[in-house]
N, C-alpha and C positions, 0 to 999 in steps of 0.2 A: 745868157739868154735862157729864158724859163721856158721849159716846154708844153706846148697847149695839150694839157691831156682829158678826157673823156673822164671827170671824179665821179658823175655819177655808176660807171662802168666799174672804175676804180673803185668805189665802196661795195658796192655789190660784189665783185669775185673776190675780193680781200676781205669779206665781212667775217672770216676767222683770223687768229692769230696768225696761223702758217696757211696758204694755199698750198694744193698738193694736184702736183700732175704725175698722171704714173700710168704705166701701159709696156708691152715689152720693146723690146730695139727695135724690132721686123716684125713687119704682118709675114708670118711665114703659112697658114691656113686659116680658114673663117674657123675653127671650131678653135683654134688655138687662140684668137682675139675675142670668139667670146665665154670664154673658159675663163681668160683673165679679167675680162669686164666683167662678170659678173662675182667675180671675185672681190675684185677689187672698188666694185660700187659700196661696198658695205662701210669702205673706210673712210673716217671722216673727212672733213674737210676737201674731199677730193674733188675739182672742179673740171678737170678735162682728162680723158683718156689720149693717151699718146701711142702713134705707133709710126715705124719707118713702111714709107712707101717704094720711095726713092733711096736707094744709100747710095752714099759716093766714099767707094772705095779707093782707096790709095793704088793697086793693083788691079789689072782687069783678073776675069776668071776666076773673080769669089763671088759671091751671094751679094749680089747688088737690089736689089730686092724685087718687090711679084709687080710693081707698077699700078697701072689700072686697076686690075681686077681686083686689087687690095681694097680701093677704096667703096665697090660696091659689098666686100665684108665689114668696110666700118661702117657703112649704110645701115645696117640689120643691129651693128651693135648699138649702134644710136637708136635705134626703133626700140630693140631688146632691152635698152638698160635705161635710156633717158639720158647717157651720160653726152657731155658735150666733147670732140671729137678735133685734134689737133695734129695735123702734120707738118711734117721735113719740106720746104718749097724752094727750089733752088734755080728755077727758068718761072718763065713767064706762058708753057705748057702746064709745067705743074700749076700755077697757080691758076690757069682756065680747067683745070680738070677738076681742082680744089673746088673751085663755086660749083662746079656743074655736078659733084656728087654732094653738096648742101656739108662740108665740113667748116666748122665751125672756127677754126683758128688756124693761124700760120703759124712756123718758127722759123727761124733762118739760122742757119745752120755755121759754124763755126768758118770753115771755107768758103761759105760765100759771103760771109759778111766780113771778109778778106779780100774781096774781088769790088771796087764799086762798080764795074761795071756788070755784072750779077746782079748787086743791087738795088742799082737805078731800074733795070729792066724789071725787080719786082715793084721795087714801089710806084713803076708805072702803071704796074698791070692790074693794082688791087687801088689807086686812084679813083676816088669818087663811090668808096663803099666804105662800111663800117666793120671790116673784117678786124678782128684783134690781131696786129701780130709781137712776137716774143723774138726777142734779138741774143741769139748768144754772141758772146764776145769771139772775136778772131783768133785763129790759131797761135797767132804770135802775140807776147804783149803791148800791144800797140792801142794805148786809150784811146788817141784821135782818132783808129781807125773804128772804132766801136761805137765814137759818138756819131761819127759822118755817116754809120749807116742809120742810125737813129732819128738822123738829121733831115736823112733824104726822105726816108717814114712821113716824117711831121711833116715837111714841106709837100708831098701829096694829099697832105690833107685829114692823114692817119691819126687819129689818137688817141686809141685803145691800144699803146705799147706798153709792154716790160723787159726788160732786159734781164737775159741768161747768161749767168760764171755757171762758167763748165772748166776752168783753169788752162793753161797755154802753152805749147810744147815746147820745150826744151833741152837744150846737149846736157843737163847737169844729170844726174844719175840722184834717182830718186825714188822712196816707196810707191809717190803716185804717177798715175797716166799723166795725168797734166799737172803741171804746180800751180796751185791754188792763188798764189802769190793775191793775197787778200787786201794788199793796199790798192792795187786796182781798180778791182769793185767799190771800195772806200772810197775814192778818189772821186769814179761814177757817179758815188752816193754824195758826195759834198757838194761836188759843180751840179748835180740835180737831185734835192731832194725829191723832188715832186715825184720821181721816175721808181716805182717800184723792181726792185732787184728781188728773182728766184736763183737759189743753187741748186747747178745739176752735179750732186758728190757720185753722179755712176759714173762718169765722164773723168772725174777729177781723180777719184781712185784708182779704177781699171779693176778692182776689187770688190768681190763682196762685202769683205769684212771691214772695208774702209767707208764705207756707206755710212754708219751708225757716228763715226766719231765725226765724217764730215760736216751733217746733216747738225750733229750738236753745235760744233763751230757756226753754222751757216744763222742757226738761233740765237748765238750769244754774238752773235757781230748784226744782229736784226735786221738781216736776210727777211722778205716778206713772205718766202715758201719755198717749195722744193720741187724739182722734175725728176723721180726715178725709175730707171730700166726695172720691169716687175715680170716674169716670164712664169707660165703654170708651172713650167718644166727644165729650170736655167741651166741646167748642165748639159740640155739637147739643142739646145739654140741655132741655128745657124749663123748669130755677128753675136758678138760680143757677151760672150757666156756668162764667160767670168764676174764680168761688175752689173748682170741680173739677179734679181733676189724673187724667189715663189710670192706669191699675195701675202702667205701667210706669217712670211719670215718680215717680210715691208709692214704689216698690222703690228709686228711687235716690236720691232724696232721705233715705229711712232710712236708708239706706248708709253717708253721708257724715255722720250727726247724730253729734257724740260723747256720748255718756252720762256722766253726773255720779255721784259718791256720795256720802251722806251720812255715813258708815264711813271711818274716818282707818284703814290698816292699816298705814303704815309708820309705822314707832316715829321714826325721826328727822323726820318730817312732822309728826306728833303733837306731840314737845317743840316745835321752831318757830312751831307756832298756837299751842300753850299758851303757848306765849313773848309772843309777839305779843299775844293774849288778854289778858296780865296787863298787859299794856302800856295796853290798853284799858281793861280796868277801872281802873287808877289814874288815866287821865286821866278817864272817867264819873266818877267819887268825887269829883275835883276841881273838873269844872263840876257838880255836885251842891252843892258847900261854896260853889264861887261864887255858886251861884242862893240859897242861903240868904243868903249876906253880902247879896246885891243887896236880898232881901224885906227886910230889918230895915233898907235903907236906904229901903225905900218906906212902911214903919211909920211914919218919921219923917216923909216928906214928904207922907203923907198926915193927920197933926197939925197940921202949916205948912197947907196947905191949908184944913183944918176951922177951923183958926184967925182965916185971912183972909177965910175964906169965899169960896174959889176952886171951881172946876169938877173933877170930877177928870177927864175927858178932855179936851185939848189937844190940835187936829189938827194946830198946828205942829212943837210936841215931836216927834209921832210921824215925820213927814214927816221934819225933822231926826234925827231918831233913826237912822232907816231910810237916810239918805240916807250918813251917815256910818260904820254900819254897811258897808251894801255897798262901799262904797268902800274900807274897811281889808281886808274880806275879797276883794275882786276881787284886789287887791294881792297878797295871801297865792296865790293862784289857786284859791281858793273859788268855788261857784257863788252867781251872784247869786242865783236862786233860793233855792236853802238858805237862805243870808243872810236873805233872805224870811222863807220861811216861819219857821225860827228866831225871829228877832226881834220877829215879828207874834206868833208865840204869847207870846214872855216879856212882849211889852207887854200883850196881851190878856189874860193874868191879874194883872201890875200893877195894870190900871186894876178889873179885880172886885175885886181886894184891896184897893185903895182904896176903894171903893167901900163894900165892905164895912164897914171899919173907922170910915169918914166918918158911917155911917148910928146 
């Protein structure tokens, strides 16, 4: 299902290569929001100022943030700068308080677009208007649950969305806050192209210094822009110090991104991937023919099987299997991984097909 989205909107705030949302984690004082605003109006491409109103902390008795009064400081900074003005909406208060101080876009926030019933209660509440809103992905890797909130968006009637990677928590132990795990967003991006995707790398790193390499990744995998924590003063922060960067430190790290395209315009680049391309698909075509030769050899031996009245999984086969495997491809200079996962999958449907046919 294609999602009905708003292209005129869509050309308009995408009319650069990257869009760029940037503003610090927390309104923590009006002079500190327009210190960054007007810092940060200068830099290109920059379409919305961002700032937390609301935070939903894990623990009570931290900096949960100023509330209301926040939003009559982004009032002044939108006066002040011109810029357009996006918050954190996680109830359906927030979101009446959002219209009624004239902000300009929603986001929804990692935890609640974890909760449908969170929500539904937004997409009820902003029902029957033209508000933008920005969808980060759920805390856990969960694509259905990313597109369901996307889902409930469009069936209000919503459709000026884009959807925020901010990456997704995990027990694995890792340089970044969240793992980017970048087939997801991919994934996002195949079942809807239409759907514009920003990365948020302050989110994914917990780092400053991870910011710069994220933000390049996010361009060569043609991410449509970026959302970053930007603070006048990031070592004084009150949430998330760490992965804020000054205006000025964000100005030059844009500087140095190179930008990607998805637009072949040189005709001799063109024939070369086409080239390349067909080169690929004949070799697809041919481990396609080989996964067929392989099944009508598992037909057979899942007959022998039935016959003797054997088991159809074999934890030694597969250990063997795998063992030898990675070992011809290490050789080649394949990743063992790959090897992995490859081989785990073609066994893992063997043994249902077996399974199958044995039943």
């Amino acid at each position: 299902m294609q999602l009905e989205l708003d292209q005129l909107w869509l050309d308009q705030t995408l009319s650069s290569a990257q869009m760029l949302i940037a503003g610090p984690c927390s309104a923590e004082s009006e002079e500190q929001l327009l210190t960054a605003a007007h810092a940060l109006k200068a830099l290109q491409n920059i379409k919305f100022f961002r700032a937390g109103v609301w935070k939903p902390r894990t623990r009570p008795n931290c900096f949960e943030g100023i509330g209301v009064p926040a939003l009559g400081w982004l009032q002044k900074v939108k006066q002040e700068t011109n810029l357009k003005i996006i918050i954190e909406v996680a109830t359906k208060y927030h979101v009446e308080q959002a219209f009624k101080h004239g902000i300009d876009a929603l986001w929804i926030g990692a935890r609640t677009t974890a909760n449908p019933f969170a929500v539904e209660e937004i997409a009820r509440a902003v029902e029957g208007t033209d508000i933008p809103v920005f969808i980060k992905n759920p805390i856990n890797p969960d694509l259905s649950l990313w597109l369901g909130a996307i889902e409930r968006f469009q069936i209000r009637g919503i459709t000026k969305i884009m959807a925020i990677h901010r990456g997704f928590s995990t027990f694995a132990t890792s340089k970044y806050r969240n793992d980017p795990m970048w087939k997801i967003p991919m994934e996002l991006k195949r079942l809807h192209p239409e759907l514009p995707i920003i990365c948020d790398p302050s989110h994914i790193g917990g780092t400053r210094e991870l910011i710069a390499p994220l933000s390049q990744k996010a361009y060569n995998l043609g991410f449509n822009g970026l959302m970053v924590e930007s603070h006048p003063t990031p070592d004084t922060a009150l949430s998330d110090a760490k992965q804020q960067v000054a205006p000025h430190v964000l100005a030059s790290i844009l500087s140095n991104l190179v930008s990607k395209t998805t637009v072949i315009t040189n005709d001799k680049v063109k024939r070369e991937i086409d080239h390349y391309r067909e080169l690929i698909d004949d070799i697809d075509t041919q481990i396609i023919e080989s996964l067929k030769d392989r099944q009508n050899i598992v037909v057979d031996i899942a007959a022998l099987k039935r016959k003797n009245q054997m088991t159809t999984f074999q934890v030694q086969r597969l250990d063997e299997l795998l063992q030898m495997r990675q070992e011809a491809g290490c050789a080649l200079g394949l990743s063992k991984n790959l090897i992995n996962e490859v081989f785990n999958a073609i066994h893992d449907n063997s043994v249902k097909f077996q399974t199958k046919l044995m039943n």
